[in-house]
N, C-alpha and C positions, 0 to 999 in steps of 0.2 A: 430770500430774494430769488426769485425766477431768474433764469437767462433771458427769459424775453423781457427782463423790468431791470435789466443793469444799465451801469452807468456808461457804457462800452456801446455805442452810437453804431461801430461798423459791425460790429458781434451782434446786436438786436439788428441790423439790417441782412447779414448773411442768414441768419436764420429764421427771419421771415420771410425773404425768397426763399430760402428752401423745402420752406412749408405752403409755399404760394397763397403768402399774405403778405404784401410785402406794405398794406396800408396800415394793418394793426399789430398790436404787439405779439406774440406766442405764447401761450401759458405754459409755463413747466412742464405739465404734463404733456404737448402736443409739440414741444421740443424735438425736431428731427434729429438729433444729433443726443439727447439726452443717453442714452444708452452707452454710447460708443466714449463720450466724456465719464460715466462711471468708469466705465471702466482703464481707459486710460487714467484718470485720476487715484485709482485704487494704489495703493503704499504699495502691496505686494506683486501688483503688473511693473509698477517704476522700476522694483529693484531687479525684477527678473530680467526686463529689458535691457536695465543699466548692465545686466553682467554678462546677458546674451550676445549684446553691440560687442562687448570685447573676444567674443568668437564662440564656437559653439562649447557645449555643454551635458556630458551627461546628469542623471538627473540626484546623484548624489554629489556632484561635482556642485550643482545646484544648491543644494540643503545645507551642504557647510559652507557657501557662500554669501549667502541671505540669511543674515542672522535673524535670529528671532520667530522662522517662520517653519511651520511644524509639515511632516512630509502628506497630511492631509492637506494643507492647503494649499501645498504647493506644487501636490497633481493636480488640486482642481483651479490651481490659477495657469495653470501650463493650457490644458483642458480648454481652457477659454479662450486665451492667447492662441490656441492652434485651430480654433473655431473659427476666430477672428479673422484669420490670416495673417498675427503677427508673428506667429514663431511655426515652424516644422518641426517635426516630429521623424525622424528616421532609425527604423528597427534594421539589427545588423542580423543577420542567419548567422549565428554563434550558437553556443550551446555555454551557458544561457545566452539568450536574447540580450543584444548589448542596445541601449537607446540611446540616441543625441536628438538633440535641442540646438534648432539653430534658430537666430534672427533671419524675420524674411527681407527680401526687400521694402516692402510696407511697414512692417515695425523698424526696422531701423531709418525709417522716416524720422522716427518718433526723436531718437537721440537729439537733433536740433534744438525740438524746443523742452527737451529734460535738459538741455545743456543751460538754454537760455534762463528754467524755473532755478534749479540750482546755482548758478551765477547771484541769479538775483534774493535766491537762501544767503547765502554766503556774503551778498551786501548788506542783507539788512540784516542778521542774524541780531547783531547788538542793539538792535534797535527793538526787533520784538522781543528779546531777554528782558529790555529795559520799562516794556511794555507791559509783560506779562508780572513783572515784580512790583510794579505802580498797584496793577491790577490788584493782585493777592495783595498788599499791602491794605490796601484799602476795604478788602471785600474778608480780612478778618476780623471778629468779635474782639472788642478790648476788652483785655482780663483785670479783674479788681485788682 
């Protein structure tokens, strides 16, 4: 399902003005915003931001933070985020070179509606457990 063909009336209307269409729908692909929602939706930008909002960070401070995520992807999701303008990057004149990681004001925009997706993880959690078990239930082979 495209963004421009969801069920979301005022989401298919902000992003057909902002494509200056505002009479037909948007194709995925001509989606002005599609880039910037990859990447905010990315598992690995959530969790950096979720730990950046709680104040800055070097970058191994980072690595044992966010479990799961290997120190290749998590210079190149730093990388991107500081592309982006949601996180800074500040080099200390140390010997070694000491780095922090901070949220900017623009990413920590973000924390609101990570708050509001997480809230709404955490209400319906038992519902998609309950979902996902229906599913498998149903979608395995019966054995002789």
């Amino acid at each position: 399902m495209s963004l421009g063909h969801t069920a979301v009336p005022l989401l298919d209307r902000q992003l057909a003005a902002a494509a200056g269409s505002a009479d037909r729908p948007v194709s995925h692909a001509q989606c002005p915003v599609r880039d910037v929602l990859e990447r905010v939706g990315d598992k690995w930008t959530v969790l950096v931001v979720v730990e950046l909002v709680r104040g800055p960070r070097r970058f191994t401070e980072l690595l044992r933070a966010v479990d799961g995520i290997s120190r290749r992807m998590l210079t190149r999701t730093l990388r991107l985020l500081e592309r982006d303008g949601l996180v800074e990057r500040t080099v200390f004149p140390t010997v070694p070179p000491a780095v922090e990681y901070r949220i900017t004001e623009l990413g920590a925009g973000l924390a609101g509606p990570l708050d509001v997706l997480a809230a709404w993880a955490v209400e319906h959690r038992a519902d998609i457990e309950s979902a996902r078990a229906a599913y498998d239930a149903r979608d395995r082979p019966a054995r002789p």
